[in-house]
C-alpha positions in Angstrom: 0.0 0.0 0.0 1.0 3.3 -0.5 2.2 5.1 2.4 0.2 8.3 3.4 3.4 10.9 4.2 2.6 14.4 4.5 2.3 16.0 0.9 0.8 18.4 -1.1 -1.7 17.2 -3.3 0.1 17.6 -6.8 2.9 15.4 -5.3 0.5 12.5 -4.2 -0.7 12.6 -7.9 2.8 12.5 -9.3 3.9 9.8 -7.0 0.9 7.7 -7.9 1.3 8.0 -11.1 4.8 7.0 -11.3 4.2 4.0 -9.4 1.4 2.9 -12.2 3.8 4.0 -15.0 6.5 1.1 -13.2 4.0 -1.3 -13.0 2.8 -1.1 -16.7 6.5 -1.1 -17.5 7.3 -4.4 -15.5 3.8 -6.3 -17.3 5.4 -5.0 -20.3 8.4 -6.4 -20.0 7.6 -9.4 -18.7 4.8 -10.3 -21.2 7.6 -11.2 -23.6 8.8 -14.1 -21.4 5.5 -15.6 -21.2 4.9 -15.4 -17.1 2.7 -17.3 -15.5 -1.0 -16.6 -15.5 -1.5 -16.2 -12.0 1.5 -13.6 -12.0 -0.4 -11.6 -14.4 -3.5 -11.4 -12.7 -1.9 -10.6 -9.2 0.0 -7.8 -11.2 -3.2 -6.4 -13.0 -4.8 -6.3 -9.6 -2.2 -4.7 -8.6 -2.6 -1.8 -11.3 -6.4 -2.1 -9.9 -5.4 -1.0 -6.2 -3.0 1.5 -7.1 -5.7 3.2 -9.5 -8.1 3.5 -6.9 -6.0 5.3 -4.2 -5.3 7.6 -6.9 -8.9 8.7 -7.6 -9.4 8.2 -3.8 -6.3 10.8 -2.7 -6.9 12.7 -5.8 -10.8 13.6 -4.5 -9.7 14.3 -0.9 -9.2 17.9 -1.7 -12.7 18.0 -2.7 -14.1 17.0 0.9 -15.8 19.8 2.2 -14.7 20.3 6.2 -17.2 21.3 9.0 -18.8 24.7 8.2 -18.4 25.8 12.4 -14.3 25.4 11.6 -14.4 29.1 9.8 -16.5 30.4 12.6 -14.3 29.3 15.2 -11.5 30.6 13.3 -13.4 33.8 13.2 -13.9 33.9 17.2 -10.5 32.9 18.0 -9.7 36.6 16.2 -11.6 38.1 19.1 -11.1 35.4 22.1 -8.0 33.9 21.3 -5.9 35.4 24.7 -8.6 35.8 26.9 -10.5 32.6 26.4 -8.9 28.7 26.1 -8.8 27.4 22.3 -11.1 24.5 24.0 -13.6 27.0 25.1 -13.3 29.0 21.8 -13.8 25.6 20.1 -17.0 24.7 22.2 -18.1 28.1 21.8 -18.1 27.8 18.1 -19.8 24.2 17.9 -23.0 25.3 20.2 -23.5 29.0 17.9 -23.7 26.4 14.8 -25.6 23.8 16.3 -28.4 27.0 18.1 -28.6 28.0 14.6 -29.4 24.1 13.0 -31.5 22.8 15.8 -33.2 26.2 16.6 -33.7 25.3 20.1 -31.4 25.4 23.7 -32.5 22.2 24.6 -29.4 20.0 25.2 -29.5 16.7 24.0 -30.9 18.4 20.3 -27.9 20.3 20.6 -25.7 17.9 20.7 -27.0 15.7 18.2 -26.0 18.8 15.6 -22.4 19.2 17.5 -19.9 19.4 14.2 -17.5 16.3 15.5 -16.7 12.7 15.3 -17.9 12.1 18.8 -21.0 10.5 19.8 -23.7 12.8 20.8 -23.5 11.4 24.4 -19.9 12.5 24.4 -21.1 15.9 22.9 -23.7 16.3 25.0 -21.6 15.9 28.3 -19.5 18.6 26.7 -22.4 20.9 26.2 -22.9 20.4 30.3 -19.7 21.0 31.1 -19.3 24.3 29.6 -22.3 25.2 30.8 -22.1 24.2 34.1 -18.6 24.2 35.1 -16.7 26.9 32.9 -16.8 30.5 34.3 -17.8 32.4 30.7 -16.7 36.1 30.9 -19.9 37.8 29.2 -18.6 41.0 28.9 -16.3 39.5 26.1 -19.2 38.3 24.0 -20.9 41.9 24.8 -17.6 43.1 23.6 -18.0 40.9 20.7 -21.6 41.9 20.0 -20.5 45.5 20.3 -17.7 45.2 17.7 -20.0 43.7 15.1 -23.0 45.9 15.0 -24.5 47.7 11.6 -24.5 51.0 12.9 -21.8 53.2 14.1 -22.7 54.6 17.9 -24.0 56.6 19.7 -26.7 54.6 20.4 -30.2 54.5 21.8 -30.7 51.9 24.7 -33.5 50.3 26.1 -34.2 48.4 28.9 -36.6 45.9 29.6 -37.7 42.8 31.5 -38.8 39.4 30.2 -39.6 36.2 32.5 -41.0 32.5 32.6 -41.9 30.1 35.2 -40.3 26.5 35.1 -42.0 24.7 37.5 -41.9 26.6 40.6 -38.9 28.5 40.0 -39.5 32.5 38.2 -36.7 32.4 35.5 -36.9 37.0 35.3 -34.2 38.6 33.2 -33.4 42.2 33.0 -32.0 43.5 29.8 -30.1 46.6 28.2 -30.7 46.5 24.4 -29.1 48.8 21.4 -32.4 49.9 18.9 -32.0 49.6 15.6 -34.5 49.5 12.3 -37.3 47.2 13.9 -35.2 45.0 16.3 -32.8 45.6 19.6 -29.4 44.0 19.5 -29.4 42.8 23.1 -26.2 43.8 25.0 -26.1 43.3 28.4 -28.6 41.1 30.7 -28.7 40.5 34.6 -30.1 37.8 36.1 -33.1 38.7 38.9 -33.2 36.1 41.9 -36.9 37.1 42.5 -39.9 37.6 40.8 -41.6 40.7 39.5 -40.1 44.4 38.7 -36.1 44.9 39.1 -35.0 47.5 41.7 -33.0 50.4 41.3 -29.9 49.5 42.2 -30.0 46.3 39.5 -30.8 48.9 37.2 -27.9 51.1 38.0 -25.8 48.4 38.0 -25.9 47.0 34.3 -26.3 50.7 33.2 -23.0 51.2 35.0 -21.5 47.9 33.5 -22.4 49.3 29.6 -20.5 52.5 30.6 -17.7 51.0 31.7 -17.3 48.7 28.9 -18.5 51.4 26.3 -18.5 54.3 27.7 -21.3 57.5 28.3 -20.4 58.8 24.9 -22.0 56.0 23.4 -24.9 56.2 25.0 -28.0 58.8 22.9 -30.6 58.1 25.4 -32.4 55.5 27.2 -36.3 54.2 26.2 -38.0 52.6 29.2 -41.6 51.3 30.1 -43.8 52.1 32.7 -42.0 49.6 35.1 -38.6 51.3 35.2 -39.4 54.9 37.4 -38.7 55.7 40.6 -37.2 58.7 42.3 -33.8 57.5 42.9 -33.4 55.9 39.2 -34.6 59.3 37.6 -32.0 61.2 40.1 -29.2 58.6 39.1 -29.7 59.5 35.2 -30.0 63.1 35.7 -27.0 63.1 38.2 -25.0 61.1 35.2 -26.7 63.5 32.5 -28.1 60.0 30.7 -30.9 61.2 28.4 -33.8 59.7 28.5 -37.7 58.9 27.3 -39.0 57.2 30.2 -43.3 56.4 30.2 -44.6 57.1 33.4 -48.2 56.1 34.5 -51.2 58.5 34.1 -52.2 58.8 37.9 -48.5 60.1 38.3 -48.0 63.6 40.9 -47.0 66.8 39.0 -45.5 68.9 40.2 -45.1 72.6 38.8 -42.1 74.8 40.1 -43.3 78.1 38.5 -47.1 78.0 40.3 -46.7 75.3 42.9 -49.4 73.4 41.4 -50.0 69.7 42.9 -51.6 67.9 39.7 -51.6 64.1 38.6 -50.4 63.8 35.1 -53.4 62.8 32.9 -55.2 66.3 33.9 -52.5 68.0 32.2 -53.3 66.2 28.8 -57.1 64.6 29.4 -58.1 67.3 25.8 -55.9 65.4 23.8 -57.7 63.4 21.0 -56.1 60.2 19.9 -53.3 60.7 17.2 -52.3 64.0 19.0 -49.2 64.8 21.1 -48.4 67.8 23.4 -45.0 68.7 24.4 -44.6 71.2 27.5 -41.8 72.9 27.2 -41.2 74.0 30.8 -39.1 72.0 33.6 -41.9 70.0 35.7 -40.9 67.9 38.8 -41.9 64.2 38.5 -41.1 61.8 42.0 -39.1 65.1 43.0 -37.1 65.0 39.8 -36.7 67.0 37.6 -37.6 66.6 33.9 -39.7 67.7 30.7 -42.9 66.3 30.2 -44.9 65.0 26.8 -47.8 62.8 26.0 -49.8 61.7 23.3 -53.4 59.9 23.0 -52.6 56.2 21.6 -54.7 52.8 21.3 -53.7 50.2 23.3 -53.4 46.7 22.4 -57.0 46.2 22.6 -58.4 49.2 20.6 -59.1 51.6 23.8 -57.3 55.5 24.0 -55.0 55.5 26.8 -52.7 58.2 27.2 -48.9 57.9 26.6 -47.0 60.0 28.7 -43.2 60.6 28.6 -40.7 62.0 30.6 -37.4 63.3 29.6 -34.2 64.4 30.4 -33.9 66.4 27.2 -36.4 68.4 25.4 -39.5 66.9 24.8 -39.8 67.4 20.9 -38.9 63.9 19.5 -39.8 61.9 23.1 -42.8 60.2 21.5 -40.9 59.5 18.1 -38.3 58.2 19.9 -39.9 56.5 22.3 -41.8 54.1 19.4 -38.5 52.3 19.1 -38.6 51.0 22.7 -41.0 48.4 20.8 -38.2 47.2 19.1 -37.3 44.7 22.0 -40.5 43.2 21.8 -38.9 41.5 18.7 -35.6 40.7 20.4 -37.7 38.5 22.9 -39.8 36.9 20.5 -36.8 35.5 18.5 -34.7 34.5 21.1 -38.5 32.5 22.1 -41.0 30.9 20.2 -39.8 32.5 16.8 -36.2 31.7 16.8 -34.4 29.6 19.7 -36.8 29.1 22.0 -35.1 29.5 25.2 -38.0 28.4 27.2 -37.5 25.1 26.4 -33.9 24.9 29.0 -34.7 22.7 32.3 -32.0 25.0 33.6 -33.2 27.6 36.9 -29.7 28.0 38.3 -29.5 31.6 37.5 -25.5 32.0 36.1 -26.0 28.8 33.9 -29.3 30.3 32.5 -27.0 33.7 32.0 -24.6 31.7 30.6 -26.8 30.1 27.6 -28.7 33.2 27.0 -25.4 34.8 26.5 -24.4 32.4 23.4 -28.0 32.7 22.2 -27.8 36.7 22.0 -24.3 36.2 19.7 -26.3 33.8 17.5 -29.3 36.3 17.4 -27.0 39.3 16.8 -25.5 37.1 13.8 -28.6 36.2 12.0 -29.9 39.6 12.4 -26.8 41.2 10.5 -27.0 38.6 7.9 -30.4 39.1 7.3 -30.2 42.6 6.6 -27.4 41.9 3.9 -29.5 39.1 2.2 -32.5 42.1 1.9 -30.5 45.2 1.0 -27.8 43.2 -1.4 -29.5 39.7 -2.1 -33.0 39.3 -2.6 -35.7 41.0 -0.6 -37.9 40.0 1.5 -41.1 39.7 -0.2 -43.5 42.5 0.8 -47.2 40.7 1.9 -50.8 43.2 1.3 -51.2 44.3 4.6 -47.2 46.1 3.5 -45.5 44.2 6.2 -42.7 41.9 5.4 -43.3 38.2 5.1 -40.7 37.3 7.2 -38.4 39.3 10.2 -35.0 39.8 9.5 -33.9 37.8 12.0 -35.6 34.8 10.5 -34.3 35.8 7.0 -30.7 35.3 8.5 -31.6 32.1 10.7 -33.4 30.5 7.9 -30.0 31.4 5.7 -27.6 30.1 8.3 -29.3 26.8 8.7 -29.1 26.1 5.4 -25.6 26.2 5.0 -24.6 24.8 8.1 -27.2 21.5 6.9 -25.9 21.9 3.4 -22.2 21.6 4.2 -21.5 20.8 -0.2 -23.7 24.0 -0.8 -22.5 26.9 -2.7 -23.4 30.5 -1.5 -23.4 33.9 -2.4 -21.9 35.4 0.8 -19.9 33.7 3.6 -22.1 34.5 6.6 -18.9 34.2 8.8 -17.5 37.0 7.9 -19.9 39.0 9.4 -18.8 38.4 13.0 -15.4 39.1 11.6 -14.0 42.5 12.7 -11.6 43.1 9.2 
């Protein structure tokens, strides 16, 4: 048999073929003296063998390797230093298998791991990381940071989602960057309780973006109903954060200039829906200072309720601006029941849960990016009646993703890995 040394694939086609050449040569010659029959026949297999390691090592080079190999060559750019190549490796093999299997659920996971082990084997590897390996986040918010669309400053917003598994409240505080119909989520903090976060959870992963981003980044913060308070307000106007915050209507008012004592929806109860009012005077809301709009909207079940927004800045583009804050809505719908489904983990310890939500928010930041691409460069979304899109761009990307991570032979028009790449 031929021996399989180290070469380049030209030289394993020249050697072959030498070796056939020599082999003709000695039938050749020895046909004239009449050999034996059986001589013959073992020599013609010979020229058999010999012919098929040559197609064989000849078609090696056309093998195509595991599609997660260029994306783990793409994180090691970023991670390589700060995380083990091991880690960098696992890293890699769940974002490909989140985007096959759509789903967080471990044992489907591992059945779409990218290696020659067993998925037993993988899926004990899944658990480990998971469980056992202390994941810096703030490198994959880094990460996420680096490979946005959009140069910053940017306008945050934060927001709550939650679950119940069982008995245990899986609640998750978030701080999201907006951007044209979706929120790239940046930062999250597990809460150990149930219901609203406090203040000082939501000073602390504001704090945590500055310090990894810094205030210049920062164009102003969109927050519900659920995030006010008097010491919140005072820490963003202490810290000059702008802001369009929602307060509720039955909300004190307090007027500076007349002393006036007033709960917020008097101050706007003429407004007819599809108007806004700004006030352009300095009000005091839970002691605070701040600016005060409000328009007359429909809520999701057809009735006017009044939207009423205070802000750090002026008031003219609060309730423009403040529209966006919807945009995380469809951040937490893809990372559920329209893309990864992250209800389906049996995990409640909250820093494994933080853990595997961090990986899912790199994979939903990729196929978010890669969808918009496909639309603006590719093919466009097609456009349905009612004017909306068929399809999110987040699902765009996944759908694309998936298919050539399941198609490992397929030909594309973009590689999708190079948009987690930096260069």
């Amino acid at each position: 048999m031929i021996n399989r040394h180290k070469t380049t694939t030209g030289e394993r086609k020249v050697f072959n073929r030498v070796r056939l050449y020599d082999i003709f040569l000695y039938i050749v010659e020895y046909q004239q003296k009449k050999m034996p029959f059986y001589l013959e026949k073992t020599l013609r297999f010979c020229i058999f063998i010999v012919y098929i390691q040559l197609v064989i090592m000849d078609t090696e080079n056309l093998k195509v390797g595991y599609k997660s190999t260029e994306l783990i060559s793409v994180l090691c750019e970023h991670l390589k230093g700060k995380m083990n190549l091991a880690r960098i490796k696992c890293l890699g093999l769940l974002i490909c298998a989140l985007c096959k299997v759509q789903t967080v659920c471990f044992e489907k996971l591992a059945t779409a791991f990218e290696t020659n082990a067993v998925s037993g084997s993988s899926l004990r590897r899944i658990q480990r990381f998971i469980a056992s390996y202390l994941l810096d986040t703030d490198l994959i918010a880094t990460l996420i940071f680096k490979i946005l669309p959009h140069q910053p400053p940017y306008r945050l917003t934060m927001d709550r989602t939650n679950w119940k598994l069982g008995e245990t409240n899986i609640n998750i505080l978030a701080l999201a960057i907006v951007y044209q119909g979706v929120a790239f989520p940046v930062l999250i903090t597990m809460l150990n309780k149930a219901g609203n976060s406090d203040t000082q959870e939501r000073i602390e992963i504001i704090n945590r973006y500055i310090r990894l981003f810094g205030h210049q980044t920062i164009d102003c913060l969109l927050a519900d109903r659920e995030f006010v308070g008097k010491d919140w307000i005072a820490y963003l106007n202490r810290n000059k954060i702008r802001y369009h915050i929602r307060i509720r209507e039955n909300f004190y008012v307090d007027d500076p200039r007349t002393g006036k004592h007033i709960k917020a929806f008097v101050m706007f109860a003429d407004l007819k829906c599809g108007q806004t009012r700004h006030l352009m005077r300095i009000y005091r809301v839970n002691g605070q200072l701040c600016y005060i709009s409000a328009s007359k909207v429909k809520d999701k079940d057809g009735k006017p309720e009044l939207q009423i927004i205070i802000s750090f800045n002026l008031p003219q583009n609060a309730q423009q601006a403040y529209k966006e804050r919807w945009q995380v809505e469809t951040l937490f719908r893809g990372m559920k029941s329209s893309g990864f489904n992250i209800e389906d983990t049996h995990l409640i310890e909250p820093n494994r849960i933080e853990k595997l939500l961090t990986v899912v928010m790199l994979a939903f930041t990729w196929a978010y990016i890669v969808g918009v691409f496909l639309n603006n460069n590719i093919k466009p979304i097609r456009i349905l009646k009612h004017g909306r899109r068929a399809k999110s761009f987040f699902k765009y990307g996944l759908e694309y993703i998936a298919k050539i991570l399941l198609n490992q032979s397929t030909r594309n028009e973009i590689n999708v890995f190079d948009f987690l790449s930096c260069t």
